[in-house]
C-alpha positions in Angstrom: 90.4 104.3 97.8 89.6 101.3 100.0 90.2 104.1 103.3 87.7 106.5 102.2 85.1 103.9 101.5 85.6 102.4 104.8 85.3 105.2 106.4 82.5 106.5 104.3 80.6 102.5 104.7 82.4 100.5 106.9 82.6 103.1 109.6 78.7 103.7 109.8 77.8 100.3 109.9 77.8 97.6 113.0 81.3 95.9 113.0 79.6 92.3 113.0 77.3 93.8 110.1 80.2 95.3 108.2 82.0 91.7 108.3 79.2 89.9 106.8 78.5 92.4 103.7 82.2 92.5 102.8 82.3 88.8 103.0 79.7 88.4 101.3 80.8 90.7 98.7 84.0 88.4 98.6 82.3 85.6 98.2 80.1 86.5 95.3 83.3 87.2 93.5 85.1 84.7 93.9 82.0 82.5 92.2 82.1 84.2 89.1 84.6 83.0 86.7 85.9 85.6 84.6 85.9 87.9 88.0 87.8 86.2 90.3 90.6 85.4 87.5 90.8 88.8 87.0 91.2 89.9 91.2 92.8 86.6 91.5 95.6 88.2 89.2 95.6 91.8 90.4 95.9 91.1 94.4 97.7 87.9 94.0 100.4 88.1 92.1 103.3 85.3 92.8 106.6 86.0 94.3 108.8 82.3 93.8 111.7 84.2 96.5 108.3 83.7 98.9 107.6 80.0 98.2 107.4 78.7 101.6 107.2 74.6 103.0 105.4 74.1 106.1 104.6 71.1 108.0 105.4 69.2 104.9 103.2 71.4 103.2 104.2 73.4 99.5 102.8 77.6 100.0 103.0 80.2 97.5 104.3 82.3 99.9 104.2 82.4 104.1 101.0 84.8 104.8 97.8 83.5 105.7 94.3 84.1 107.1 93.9 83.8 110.6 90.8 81.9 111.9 88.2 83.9 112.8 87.6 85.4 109.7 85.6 82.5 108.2 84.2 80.6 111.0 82.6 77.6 108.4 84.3 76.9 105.9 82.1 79.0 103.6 84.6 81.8 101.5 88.3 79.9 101.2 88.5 80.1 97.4 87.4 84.1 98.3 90.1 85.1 100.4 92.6 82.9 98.5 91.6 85.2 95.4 92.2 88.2 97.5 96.2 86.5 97.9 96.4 84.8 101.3 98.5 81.8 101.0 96.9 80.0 103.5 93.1 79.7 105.0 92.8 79.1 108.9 88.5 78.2 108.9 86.9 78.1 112.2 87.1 77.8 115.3 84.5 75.3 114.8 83.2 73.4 117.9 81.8 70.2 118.1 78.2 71.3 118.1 76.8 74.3 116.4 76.1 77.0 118.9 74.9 81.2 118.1 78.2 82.6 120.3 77.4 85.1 122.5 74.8 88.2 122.7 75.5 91.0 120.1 77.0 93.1 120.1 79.8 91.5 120.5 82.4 92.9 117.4 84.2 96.6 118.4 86.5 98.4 116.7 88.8 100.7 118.3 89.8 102.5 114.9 92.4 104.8 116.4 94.1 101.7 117.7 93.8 100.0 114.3 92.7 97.3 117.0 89.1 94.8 117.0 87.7 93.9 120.2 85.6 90.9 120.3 83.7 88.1 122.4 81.9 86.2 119.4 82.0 83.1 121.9 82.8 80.7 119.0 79.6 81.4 117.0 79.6 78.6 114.2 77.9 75.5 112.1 79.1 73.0 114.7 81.6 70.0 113.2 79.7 67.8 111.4 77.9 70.5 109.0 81.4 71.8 108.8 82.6 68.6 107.7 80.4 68.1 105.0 81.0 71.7 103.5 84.8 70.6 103.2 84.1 67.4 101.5 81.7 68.9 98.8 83.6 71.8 98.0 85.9 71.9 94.6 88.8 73.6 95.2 89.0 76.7 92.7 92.4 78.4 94.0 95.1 76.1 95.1 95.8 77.2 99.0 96.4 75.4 102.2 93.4 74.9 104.1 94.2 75.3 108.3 91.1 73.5 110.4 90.7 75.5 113.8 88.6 73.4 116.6 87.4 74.3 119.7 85.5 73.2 122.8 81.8 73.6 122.5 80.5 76.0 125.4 78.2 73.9 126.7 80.2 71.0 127.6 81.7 71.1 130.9 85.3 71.1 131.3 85.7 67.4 132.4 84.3 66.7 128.8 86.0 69.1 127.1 88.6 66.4 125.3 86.1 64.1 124.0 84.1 67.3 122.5 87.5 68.0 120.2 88.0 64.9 119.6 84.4 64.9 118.2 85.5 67.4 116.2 89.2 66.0 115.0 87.4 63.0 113.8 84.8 64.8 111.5 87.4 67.8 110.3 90.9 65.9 110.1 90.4 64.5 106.9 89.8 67.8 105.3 92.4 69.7 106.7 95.7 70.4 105.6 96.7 71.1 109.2 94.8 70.7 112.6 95.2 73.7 115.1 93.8 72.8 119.2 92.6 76.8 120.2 92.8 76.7 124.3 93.0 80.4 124.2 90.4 82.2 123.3 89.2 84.3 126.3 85.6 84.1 125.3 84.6 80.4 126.3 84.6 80.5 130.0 87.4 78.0 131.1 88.5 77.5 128.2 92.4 79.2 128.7 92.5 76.3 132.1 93.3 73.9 129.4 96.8 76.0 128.3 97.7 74.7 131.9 100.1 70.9 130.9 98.6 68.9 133.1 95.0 69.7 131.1 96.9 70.2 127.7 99.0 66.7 127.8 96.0 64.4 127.3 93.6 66.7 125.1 96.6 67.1 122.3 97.2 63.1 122.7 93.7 62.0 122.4 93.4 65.0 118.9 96.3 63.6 117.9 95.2 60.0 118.4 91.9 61.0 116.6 93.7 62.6 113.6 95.7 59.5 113.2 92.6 56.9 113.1 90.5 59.4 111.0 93.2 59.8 108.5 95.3 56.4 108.0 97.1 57.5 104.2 98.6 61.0 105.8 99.7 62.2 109.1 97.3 65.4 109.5 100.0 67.8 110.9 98.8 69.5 114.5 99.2 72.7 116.3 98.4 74.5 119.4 97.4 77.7 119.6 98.3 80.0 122.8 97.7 83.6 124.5 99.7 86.3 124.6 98.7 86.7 128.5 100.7 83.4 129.7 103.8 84.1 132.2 107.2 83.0 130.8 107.3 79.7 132.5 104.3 78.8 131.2 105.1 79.9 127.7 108.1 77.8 128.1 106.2 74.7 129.7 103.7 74.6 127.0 106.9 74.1 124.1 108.7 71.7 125.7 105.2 69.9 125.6 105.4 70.6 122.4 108.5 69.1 121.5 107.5 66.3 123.9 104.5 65.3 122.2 105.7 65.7 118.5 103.6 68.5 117.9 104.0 70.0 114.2 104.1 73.3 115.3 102.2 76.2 117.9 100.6 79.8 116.9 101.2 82.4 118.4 99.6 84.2 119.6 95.4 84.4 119.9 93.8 87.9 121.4 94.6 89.5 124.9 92.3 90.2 127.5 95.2 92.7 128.9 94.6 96.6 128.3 96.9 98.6 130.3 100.5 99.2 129.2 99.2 99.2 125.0 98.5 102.6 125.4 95.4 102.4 123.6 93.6 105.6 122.4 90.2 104.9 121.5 87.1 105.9 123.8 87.6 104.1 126.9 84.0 103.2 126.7 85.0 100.7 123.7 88.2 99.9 125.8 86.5 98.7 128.5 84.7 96.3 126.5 85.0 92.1 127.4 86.6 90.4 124.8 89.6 89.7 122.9 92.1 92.5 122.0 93.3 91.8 118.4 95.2 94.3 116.0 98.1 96.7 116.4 98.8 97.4 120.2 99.4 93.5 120.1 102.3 93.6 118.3 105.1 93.7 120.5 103.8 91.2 123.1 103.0 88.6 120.0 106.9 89.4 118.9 107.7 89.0 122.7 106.0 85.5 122.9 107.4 84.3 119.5 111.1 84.9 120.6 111.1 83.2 123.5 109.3 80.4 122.1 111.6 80.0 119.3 114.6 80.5 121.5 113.1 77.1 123.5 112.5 74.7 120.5 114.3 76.0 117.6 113.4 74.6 114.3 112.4 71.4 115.8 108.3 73.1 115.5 107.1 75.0 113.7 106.1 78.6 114.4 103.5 80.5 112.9 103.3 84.4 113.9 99.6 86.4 114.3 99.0 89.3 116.3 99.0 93.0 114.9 100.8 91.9 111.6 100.0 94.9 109.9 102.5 95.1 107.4 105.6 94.0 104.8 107.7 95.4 108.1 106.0 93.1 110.5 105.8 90.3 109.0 109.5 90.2 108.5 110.5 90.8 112.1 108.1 87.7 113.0 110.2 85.5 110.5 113.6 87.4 111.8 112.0 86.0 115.4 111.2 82.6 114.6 107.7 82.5 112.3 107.7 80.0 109.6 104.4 80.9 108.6 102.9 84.8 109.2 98.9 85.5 109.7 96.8 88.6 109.6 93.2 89.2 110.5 92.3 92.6 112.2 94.4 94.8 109.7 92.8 93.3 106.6 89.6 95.4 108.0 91.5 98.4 108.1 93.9 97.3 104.7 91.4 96.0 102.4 91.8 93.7 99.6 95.1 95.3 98.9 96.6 94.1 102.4 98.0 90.7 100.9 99.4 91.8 97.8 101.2 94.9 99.8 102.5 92.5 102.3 103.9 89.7 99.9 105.6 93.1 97.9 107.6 94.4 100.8 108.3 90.8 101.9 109.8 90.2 98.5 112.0 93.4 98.5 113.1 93.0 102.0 114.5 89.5 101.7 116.6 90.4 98.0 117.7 93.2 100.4 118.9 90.9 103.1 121.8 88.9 103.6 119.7 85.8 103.2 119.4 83.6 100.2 116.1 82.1 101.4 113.0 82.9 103.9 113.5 79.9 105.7 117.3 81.2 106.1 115.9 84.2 107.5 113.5 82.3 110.3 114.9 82.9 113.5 117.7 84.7 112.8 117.7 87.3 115.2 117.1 85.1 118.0 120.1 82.8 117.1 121.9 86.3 116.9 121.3 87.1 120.7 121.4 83.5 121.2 
């Protein structure tokens, strides 16, 4: 039903537009009591095989919302009602900025596949900030805290501009990600280089610390699927270096050959980030290796054309504590969570593994 009404709504309207109506929709549900119990209970069922610990962190299950979705902070009891076990807000900057010019949201439809350059459109920190401390948790979920540097600050500024914004978010997140991959802030993938990264996650992770004294705020980093090998591998054992609680990978692509994409290559051709299907194999490709460098010493979370019960599986068989979708919930619909956490279920009593976290990495340490 969802498929015809896409294509029947969705379809017609601007992408950016279509985003904003659905949320909204979303969002209006989730505020009405007797509703949101009901949908709550119909595209959220529990699996207890799926209970998942992250970070120190207790999830009903390992599949979340990647950022991008909601940018501030406004629809988290929403999308936990539609079954995502954890809620990535943001990327949120230090100071509010509009993004970039529309349009700006694509969708290549035959790709199942989003291309955007939104240019970090959001509230800005401190507004932020204050949504997270007023709001009253309906739906228990892990709440994820994306930051990222403002696009008006120049690069040699960039660290005090998220530490700006570790300070005012920490103590409302569950977890801290540091997004230095986003190809639509000029610059902003120079940070992925160590000798930028080292000091901006040591001065975030200094500013969680002195924000938050009764918890350590757990922190991630959050990396491309267009870095080279050695760099993949340069920016874990930083990683593992600096204590950090655990990477994501991976963000969008700015590559487009070799997917063999087959939408109009007038919407191919578009600047931005490449999210949704034709990542898949590179996101798999970046997970294995960085798994095969640290292990279970950090943590891994999996995103990138995670369309399915299927793929979500082979990112925990390659090293994915926690799993994230995002593009395919525009082509899935409400259903997409509740499908996924079904198939996941099945799949592990299937398996020769007692547990999911059993199951993390086990075809790397096969190959191993």
């Amino acid at each position: 039903m969802y498929k015809i009404f896409f294509s029947l709504v969705f379809k017609r309207l601007d992408p950016e537009q279509a985003h904003h109506l659905a949320f909204r929709w979303i969002r209006l549900a989730a505020r009405v009591p007797v509703l949101r119990t009901f949908l709550a209970a119909a595209l959220a069922p529990r699996h207890k095989e799926l209970r998942t610990e992250a970070f120190g962190l207790r999830m009903h299950g390992p599949f979340g919302l990647a950022a991008g979705f909601d940018k501030n902070a406004v629809g988290i009891d929403g999308m936990a009602m539609l079954g995502f076990d954890h809620v990535e807000i943001g990327t949120v900057t230090g100071e509010p900025q509009p993004g970039n010019p529309k349009q700006r949201l694509f969708r290549l439809v035959k790709d199942r596949a989003l291309i955007n350059r939104m240019g970090f459109n959001n509230d800005g920190s401190l507004r932020v900030a204050a949504r997270l401390a007023s709001r009253t948790p309906v739906f228990r979920t892990v709440v994820g805290v994306n930051i990222g540097k403002t696009k008006a600050v120049p690069e040699e500024e960039a660290v005090a501009d998220y530490v700006k914004s570790a300070e005012r978010l920490a103590p409302y997140a569950d977890y801290l990600v540091v997004n230095v991959s986003s190809p639509n802030t000029p610059g902003l993938r120079d940070l992925q280089a160590t000798q930028a990264l080292r000091p901006l996650l040591s001065a975030v992770r200094e500013a969680a610390d002195g924000a938050v004294s009764a918890r350590r705020v757990p922190l991630l980093v959050k990396i491309a699927p267009d870095l080279a090998g050695e760099d993949i591998d340069a920016v874990a054992d930083l990683a593992v270096e600096l204590g950090l609680d655990g990477i994501i990978a991976t963000n969008t692509t700015i590559a487009r050959d070799g997917l063999g994409l087959k939408s109009d290559p007038s919407l191919v051709k578009e600047t931005g980030g490449l999210s949704g299907a034709p990542l898949k194999e590179r996101s798999l490709e970046v997970l294995r290796r960085l798994y095969a460098r640290v292990g279970d010493r950090i943590t891994l979370v999996g995103v990138g054309g995670v369309e399915n019960a299927e793929d979500a599986w082979q990112r925990i068989l390659a090293g994915a504590t926690l799993v994230q979708g995002y593009s395919a919930f525009i082509y899935e619909g409400p259903f997409y969570a509740r499908a996924l956490h079904k198939g996941l279920a099945a799949r592990l009593r299937t398996s020769p593994y007692a547990t999911l976290a059993e199951a993390v990495g086990a075809d790397v340490r096969k190959t191993a």
